[in-house]
C-alpha positions as CSV (number, residue, x, y, z in Angstrom):
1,X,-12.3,-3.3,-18.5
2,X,-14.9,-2.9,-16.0
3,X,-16.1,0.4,-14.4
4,X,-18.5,1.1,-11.7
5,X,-20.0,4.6,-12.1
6,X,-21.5,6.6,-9.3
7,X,-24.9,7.8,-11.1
8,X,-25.3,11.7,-10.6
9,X,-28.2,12.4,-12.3
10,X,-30.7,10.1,-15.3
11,X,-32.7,11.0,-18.1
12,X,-34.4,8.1,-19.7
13,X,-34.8,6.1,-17.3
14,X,-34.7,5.6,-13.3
15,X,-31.4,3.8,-12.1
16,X,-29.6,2.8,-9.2
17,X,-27.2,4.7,-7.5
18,X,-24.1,2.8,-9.0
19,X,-24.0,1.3,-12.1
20,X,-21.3,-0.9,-13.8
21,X,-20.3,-0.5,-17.4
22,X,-18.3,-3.6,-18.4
23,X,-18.5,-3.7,-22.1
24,X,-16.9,-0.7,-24.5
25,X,-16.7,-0.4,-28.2
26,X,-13.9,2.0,-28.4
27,X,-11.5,3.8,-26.7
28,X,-11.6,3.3,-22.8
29,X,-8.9,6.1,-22.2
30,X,-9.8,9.0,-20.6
31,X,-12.2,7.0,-17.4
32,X,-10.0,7.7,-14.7
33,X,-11.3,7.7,-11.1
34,X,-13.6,11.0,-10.1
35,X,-13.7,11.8,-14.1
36,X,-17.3,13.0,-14.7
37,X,-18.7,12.1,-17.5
38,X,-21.9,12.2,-19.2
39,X,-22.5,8.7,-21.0
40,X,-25.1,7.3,-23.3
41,X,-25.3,3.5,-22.2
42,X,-27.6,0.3,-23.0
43,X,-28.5,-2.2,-20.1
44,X,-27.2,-6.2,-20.7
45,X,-29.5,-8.0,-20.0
46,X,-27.0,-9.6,-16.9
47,X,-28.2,-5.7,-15.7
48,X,-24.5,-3.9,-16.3
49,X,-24.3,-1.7,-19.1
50,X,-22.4,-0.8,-22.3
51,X,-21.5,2.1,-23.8
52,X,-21.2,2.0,-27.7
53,X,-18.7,4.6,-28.0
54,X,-18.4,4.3,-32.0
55,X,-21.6,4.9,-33.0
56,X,-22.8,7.1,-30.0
57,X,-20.3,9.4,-30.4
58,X,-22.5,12.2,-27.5
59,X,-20.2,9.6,-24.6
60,X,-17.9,12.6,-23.5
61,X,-16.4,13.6,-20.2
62,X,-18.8,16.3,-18.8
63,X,-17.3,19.5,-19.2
64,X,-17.3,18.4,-22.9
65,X,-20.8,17.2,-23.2
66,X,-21.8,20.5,-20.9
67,X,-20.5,22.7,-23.9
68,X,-21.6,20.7,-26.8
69,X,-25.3,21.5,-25.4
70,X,-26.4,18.5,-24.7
71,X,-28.4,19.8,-21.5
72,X,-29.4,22.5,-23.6
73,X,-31.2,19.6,-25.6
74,X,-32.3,17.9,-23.1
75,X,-34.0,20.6,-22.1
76,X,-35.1,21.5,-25.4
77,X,-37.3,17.9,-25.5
78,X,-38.6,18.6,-22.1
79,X,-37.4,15.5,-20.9
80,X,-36.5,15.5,-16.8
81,X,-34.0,14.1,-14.7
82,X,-35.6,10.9,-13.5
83,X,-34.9,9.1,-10.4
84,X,-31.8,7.7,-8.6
85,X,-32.7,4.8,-6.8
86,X,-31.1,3.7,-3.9
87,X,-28.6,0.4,-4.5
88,X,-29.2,-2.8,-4.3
């Protein structure tokens, strides 16, 4: 399954406005279109991304995430929202 993911905001580093996430390990239910979600992704090196669902177990649809406190944490290491960059 490939998904294309308009980016809303980024943490560890700067990305372009979309990004596509073509490889899962895990479940892929739940990513329907306009689902927000906050995920926790590695770049290929082909510049698309996965998500390892299995052992990064913080991949949750936002209102989930937004409760668990994972802004809270963010916060909590001072780490800010870096930039979106405009696509390619």
């Amino acid at each position: 399954m490939i998904i294309r993911f308009d980016v809303m905001q980024t943490w560890k580093q700067d990305l372009e406005k979309f990004v596509t996430v073509k490889e899962f390990h895990g479940n892929t239910e739940g990513f329907e279109p306009n689902a927000e979600w906050l995920l926790y992704a590695f770049r290929n090196a082909d510049g698309t991304f996965r998500i390892a669902r299995g052992c990064c177990l913080r991949t949750y649809p936002l209102s989930v995430a937004t409760k668990q406190g994972d802004f809270k944490a963010f916060k909590k290491m001072r780490l800010k929202p870096k930039q979106i960059l405009e696509s390619k």
